[in-house]
C-alpha positions in Angstrom: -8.5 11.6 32.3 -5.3 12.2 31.0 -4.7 13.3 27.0 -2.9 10.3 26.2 -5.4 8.0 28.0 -7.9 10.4 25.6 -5.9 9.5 22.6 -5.7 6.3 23.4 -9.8 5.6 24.2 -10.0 7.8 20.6 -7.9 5.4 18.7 -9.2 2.1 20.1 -13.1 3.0 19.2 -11.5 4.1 15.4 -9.2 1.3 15.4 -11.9 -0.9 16.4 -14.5 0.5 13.1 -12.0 0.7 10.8 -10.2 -3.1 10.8 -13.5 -4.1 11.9 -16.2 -6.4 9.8 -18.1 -3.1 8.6 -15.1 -0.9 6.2 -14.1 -4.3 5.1 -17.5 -5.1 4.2 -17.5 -1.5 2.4 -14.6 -1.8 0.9 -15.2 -5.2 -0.3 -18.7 -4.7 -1.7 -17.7 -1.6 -3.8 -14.8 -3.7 -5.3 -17.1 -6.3 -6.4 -19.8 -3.8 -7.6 -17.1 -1.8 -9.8 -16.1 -5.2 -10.8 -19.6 -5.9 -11.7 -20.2 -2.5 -13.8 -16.9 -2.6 -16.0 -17.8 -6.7 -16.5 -15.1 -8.4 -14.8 -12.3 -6.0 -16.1 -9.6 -7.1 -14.0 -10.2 -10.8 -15.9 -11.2 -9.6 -19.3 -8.1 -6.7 -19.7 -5.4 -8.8 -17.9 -3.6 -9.2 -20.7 -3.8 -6.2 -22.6 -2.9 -4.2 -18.8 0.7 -6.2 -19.2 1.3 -5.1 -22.6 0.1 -1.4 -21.7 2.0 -1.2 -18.4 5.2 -3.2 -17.9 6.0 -4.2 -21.5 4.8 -0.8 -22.8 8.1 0.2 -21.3 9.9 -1.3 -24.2 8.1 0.8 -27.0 7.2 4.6 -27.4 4.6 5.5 -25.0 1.8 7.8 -25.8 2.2 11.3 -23.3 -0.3 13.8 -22.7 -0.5 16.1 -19.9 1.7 15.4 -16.9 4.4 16.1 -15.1 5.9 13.1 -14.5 5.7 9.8 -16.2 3.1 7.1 -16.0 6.1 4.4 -14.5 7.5 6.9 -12.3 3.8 7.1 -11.4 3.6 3.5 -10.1 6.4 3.4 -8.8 5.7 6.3 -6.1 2.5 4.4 -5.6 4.3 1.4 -5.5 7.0 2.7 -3.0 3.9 4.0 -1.0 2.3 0.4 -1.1 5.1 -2.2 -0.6 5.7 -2.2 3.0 6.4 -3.7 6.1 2.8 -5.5 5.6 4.2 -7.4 2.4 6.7 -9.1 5.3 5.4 -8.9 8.3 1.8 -8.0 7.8 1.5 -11.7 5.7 3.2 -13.2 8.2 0.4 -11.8 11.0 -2.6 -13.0 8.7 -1.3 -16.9 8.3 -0.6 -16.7 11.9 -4.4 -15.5 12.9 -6.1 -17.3 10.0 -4.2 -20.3 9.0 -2.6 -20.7 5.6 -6.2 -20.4 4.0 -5.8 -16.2 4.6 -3.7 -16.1 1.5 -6.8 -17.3 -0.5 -9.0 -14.7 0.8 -6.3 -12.2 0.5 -6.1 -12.8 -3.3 -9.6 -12.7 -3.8 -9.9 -9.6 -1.9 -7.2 -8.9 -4.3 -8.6 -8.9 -7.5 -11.7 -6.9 -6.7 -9.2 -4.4 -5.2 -7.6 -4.4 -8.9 -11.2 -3.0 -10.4 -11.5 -0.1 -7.2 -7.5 1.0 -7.7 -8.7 1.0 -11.1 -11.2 3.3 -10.8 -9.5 5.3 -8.4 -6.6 6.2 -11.1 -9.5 6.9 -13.5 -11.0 9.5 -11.6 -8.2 11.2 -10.1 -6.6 11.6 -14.0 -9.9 12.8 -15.2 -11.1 15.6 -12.8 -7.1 16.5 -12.0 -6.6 20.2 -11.8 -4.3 22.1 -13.3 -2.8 24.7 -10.8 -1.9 28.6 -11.9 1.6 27.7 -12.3 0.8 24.8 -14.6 1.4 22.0 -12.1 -1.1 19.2 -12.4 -2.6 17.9 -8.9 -5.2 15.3 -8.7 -6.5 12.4 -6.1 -9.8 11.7 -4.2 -10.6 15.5 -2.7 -10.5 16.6 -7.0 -12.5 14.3 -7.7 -14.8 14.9 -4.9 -15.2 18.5 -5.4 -15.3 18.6 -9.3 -16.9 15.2 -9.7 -19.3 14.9 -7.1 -19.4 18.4 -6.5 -18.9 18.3 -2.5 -16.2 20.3 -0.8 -17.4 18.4 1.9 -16.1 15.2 1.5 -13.4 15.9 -0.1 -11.9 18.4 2.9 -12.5 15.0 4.9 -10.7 13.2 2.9 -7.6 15.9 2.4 -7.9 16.4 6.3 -7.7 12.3 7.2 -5.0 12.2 4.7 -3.1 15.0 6.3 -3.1 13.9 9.4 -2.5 10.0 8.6 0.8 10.6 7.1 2.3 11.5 9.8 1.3 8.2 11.3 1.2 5.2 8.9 3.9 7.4 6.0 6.5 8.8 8.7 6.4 7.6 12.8 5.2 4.4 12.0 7.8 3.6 9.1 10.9 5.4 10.8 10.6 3.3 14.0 10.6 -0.1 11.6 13.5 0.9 9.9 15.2 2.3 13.1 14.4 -1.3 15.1 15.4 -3.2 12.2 18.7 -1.6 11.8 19.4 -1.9 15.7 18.5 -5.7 15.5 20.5 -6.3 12.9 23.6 -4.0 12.7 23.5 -2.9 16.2 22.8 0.9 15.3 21.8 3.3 17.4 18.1 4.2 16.8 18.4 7.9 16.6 21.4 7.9 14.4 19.4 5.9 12.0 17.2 8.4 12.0 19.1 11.3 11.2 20.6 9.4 8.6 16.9 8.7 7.0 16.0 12.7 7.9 19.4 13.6 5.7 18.6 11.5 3.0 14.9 12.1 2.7 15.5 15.4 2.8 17.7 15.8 -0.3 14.6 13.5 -2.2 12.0 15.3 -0.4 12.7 19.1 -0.9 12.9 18.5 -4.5 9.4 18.0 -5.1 7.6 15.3 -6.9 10.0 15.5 -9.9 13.1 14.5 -7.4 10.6 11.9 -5.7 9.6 9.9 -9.0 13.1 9.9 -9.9 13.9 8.6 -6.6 11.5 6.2 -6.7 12.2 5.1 -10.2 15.1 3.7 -9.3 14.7 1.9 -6.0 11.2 0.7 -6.3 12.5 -2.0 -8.9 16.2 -2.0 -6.8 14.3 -3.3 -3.8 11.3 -5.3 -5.4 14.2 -7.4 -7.2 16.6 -7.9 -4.0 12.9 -9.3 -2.2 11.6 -11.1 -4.8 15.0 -13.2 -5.8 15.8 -13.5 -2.0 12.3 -15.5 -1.8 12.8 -17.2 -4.7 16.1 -18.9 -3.5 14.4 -19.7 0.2 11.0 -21.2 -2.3 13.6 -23.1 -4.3 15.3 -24.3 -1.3 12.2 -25.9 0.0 10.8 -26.6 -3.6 9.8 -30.0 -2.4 6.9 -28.5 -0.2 5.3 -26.5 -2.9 2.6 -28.5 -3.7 1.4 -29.2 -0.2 1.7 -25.2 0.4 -0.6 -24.9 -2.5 -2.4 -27.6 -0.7 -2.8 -26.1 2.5 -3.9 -22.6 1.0 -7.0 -24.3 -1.2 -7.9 -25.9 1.7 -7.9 -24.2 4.5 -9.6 -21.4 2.9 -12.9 -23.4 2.9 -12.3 -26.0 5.7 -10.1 -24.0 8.6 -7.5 -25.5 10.3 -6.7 -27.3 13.7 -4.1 -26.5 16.1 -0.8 -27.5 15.2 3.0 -27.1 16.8 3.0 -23.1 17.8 -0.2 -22.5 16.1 -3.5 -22.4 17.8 -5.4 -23.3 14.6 -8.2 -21.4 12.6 -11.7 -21.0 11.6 -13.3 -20.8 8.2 -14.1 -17.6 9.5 -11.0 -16.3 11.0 -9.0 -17.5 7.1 -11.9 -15.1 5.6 -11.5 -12.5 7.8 -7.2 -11.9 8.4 -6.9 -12.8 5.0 -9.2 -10.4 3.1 -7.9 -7.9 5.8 -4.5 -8.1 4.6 -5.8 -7.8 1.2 -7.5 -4.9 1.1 -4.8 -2.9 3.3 -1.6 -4.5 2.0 -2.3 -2.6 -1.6 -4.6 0.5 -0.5 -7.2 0.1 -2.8 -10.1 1.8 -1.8 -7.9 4.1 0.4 -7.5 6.4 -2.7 -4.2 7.6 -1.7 -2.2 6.3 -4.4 -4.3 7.7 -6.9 -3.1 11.0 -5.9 0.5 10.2 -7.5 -0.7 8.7 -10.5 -2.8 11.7 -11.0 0.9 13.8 -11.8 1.3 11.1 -14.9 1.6 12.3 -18.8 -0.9 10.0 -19.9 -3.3 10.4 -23.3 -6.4 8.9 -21.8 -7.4 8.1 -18.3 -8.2 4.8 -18.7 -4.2 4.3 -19.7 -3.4 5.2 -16.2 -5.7 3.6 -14.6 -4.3 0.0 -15.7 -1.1 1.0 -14.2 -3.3 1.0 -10.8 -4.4 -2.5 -11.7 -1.1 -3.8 -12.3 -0.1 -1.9 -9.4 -2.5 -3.8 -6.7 -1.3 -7.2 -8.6 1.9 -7.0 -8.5 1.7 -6.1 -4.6 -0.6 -8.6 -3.8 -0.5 -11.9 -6.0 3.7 -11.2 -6.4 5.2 -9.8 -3.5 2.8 -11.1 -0.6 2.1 -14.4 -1.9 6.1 -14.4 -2.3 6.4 -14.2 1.7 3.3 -16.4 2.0 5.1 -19.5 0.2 8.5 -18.7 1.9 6.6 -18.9 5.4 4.8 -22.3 4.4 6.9 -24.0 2.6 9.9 -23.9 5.2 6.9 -25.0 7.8 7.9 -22.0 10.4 4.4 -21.0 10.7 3.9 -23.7 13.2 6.6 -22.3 15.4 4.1 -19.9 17.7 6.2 -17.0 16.2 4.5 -13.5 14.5 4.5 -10.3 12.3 8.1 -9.5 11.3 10.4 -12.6 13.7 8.3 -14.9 12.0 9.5 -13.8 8.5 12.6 -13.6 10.3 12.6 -17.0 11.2 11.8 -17.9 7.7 14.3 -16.8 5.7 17.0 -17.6 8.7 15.8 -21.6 8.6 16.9 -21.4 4.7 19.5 -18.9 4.7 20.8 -18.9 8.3 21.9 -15.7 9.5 22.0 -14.1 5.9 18.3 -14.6 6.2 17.8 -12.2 8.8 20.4 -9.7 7.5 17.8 -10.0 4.4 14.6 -9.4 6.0 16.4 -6.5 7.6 17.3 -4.8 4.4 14.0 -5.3 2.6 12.4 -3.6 5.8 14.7 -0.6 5.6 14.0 0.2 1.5 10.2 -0.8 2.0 9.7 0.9 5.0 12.1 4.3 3.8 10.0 4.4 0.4 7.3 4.2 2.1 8.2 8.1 3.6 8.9 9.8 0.8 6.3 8.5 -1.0 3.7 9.4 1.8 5.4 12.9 2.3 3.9 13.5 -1.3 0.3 12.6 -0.2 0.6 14.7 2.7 1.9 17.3 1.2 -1.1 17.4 -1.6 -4.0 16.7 1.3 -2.2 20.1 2.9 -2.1 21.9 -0.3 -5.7 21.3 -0.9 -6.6 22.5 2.3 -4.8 25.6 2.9 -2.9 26.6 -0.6 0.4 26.3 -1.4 2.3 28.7 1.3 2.5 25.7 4.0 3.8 23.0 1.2 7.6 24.3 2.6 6.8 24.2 6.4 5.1 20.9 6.3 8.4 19.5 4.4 10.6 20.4 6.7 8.3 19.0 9.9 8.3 15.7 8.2 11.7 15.6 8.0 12.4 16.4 11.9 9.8 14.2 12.7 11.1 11.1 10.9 14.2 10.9 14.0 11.1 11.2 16.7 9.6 7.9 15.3 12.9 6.6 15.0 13.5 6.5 18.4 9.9 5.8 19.5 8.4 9.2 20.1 5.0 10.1 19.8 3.3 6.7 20.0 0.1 7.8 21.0 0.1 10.2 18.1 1.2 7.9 15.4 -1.3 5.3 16.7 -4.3 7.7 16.2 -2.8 8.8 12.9 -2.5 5.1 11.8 -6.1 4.7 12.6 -7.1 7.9 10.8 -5.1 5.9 7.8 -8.5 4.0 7.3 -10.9 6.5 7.4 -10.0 7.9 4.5 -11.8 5.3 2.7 -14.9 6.3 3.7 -15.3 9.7 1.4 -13.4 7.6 -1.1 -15.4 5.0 -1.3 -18.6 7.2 -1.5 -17.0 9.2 -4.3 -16.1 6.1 -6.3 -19.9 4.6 -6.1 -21.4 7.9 -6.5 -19.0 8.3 -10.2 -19.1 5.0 -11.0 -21.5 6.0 -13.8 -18.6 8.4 -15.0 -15.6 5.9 -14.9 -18.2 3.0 -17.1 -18.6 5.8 -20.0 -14.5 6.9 -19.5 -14.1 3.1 -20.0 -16.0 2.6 -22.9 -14.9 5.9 -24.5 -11.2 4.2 -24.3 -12.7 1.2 -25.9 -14.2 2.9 -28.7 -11.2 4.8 -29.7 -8.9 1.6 -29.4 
């Protein structure tokens, strides 16, 4: 058997455990038991997250050990989250699951609010403070200092390690790269030394250079995607309500074949749409919780909202966005998928701006995306063998973000992708095992408010 026939048997057995009923089951059960334990927080605190995330902006914040601050936290997380999925992955799930997925994929959702929640919590809390006075924090701190097994948290630093690569650079390089080429009739690999040059200059600067970065064209790009949807939503304003319709629905009764699609099961809405869910805003994959770990924050529990708001704001704003777009112009009937579908959206309202649109949302989603998950990398390597490799391990990302560009490595990146979703395992274990120490952080915030 040849290696890439190995990689490939590998990667179909993972693939198949880790989308499969069993780690969304896990993931979806520890959501709903955190929700359960901090008494429906996400429902209780949704109010007072706003006014201590987003509109905290426009009063003094309080700071505390950090080394960056709690927006340009999110906003890494943020630029780490929002992602080709947001398009294209929506698109997939009302294409497999009818127009009820969007349902399922809010209510997967809001339990993934309570388990981002958590995750931020614990990865402030037990963050370590390195020799040189850098603070460094996520699911393998936690794991060793919290739950006191080196164990887990190596698997955890070793799955992350090697799923960057995938899922943070190959993947995300070869969207931008075929996006560009589609649209502007760019050659692939010069798209990708163009990316290479510019992450680079981001990159090499650390986490200090990558908040600012992010800081800036997180909002930049969540604006441009959010008003572009708007105007194709307002274009077809007239078929809100029966979108709305459609949703509430389908998510309990299914839907029949119609035009292009081949109709849905109760079951198959569930299952694409709580899929989408729980891997459009990584909660429960603890990877985010590594960069909000580096905020100046007075209290745990301070952060930890910003990972709430940071799951809603993906899910509930910027997928249902693309969700509405799709059903309200009706192209989800059309037979098309993934990204064309999307595509096809915002071309039947905007013709041929729309796809220039899609296009350019794909190319800042998908480049945040890489120097945001150059960062978790980077920390999962650090962990592992010290700081001496942090320098090598920049610079291979950065050759290797031409490679994807121009397809290389697919059998890699495929693995890697895969290995994306196994890092939930030690996380997930980690946040049931401390879920005892994130209630009594919780109610320690409480008291002193």
């Amino acid at each position: 058997m040849h290696g890439s026939d190995v990689l490939e048997t590998i990667n179909s057995f993972l693939n198949e455990f880790v989308g499969g009923p069993i780690m969304i089951a896990a993931v979806l059960l520890t959501g709903l038991f955190l929700t359960l334990r901090t008494n429906w927080m996400q429902f209780r605190c949704f109010a007072y997250m706003w006014r201590e995330t987003i509109l905290s902006l426009f009063r003094q914040q309080k700071s505390g050990k950090g080394e960056i601050s709690p927006f340009q936290a999110l906003t890494t997380a943020l630029a780490a989250t929002i992602g080709t999925g947001n398009m294209a992955g929506v698109a997939t799930a009302i294409m497999l699951g009818g127009p009820g997925a969007i349902f399922w994929m809010w209510f997967s959702g809001c339990l993934g609010m309570v388990t981002k929640y958590a995750e931020v919590v614990l990865a402030v809390h037990f963050r370590h403070t390195r020799p040189d006075g850098t603070v460094v924090g996520g699911p393998m701190y936690f794991l060793e200092y919290g739950l006191h097994s080196r164990v887990l948290a190596v698997f955890f630093a070793a799955f992350g390690a090697l799923a960057a690569f995938g899922i943070g650079n190959l993947v995300q390089s070869n969207s931008v790269a075929s996006a560009v080429e589609e649209a502007f009739n760019f050659a692939p690999f010069l798209t990708g030394l163009t990316m290479a040059a510019v992450a680079a200059l981001v990159i090499i600067g650390g986490i200090y250079r990558i908040a600012a970065f992010t800081e800036k064209l997180v909002p930049i790009m969540a604006f441009f995607y959010i008003i572009s949807a708007l105007i194709v939503i307002y274009i077809f304003r007239e078929q809100i309500p029966l979108a709305f319709s459609q949703i509430f629905h389908n998510a309990f009764a299914g839907r029949a074949a119609v035009g292009g699609f081949t109709g849905a099961t109760l079951q198959q809405a569930f299952r694409y749409g709580v899929a989408r869910g729980v891997f459009t805003n990584e909660a429960g994959l603890g990877s985010a919780s590594i960069a909000h770990a580096a905020a100046r924050t007075d209290h745990p529990v301070r952060q930890g909202l910003w990972g709430m708001f940071e799951v809603f704001f993906d899910t509930h704003i910027m997928c249902t966005l693309t969700a509405l777009t799709i059903l309200t112009t009706g192209t989800w009937t059309v037979g098309l998928d993934g990204a064309a579908l999307t595509t096809a959206t915002f071309n039947k309202a905007l013709p041929q701006l729309g796809g220039y649109i899609v296009a350019t949302s794909i190319v800042f989603f998908a480049f945040s995306t890489i120097i945001s998950w150059s960062y978790y990398g980077e920390k999962c390597i650090e962990y592992l063998f010290g700081h001496r490799p942090v320098l090598f391990y920049r610079l291979l990302w950065i050759v290797l973000i031409p490679v994807g560009a121009v397809g290389g490595l697919q059998k890699v990146w495929q693995l890697a992708d895969t290995l994306n979703g196994l890092m939930a395992i030690p996380n997930l274990i980690g946040l049931l095992c401390l879920s005892g120490a994130i209630i009594k952080l919780t109610q320690d915030f409480w008291q002193k408010k």
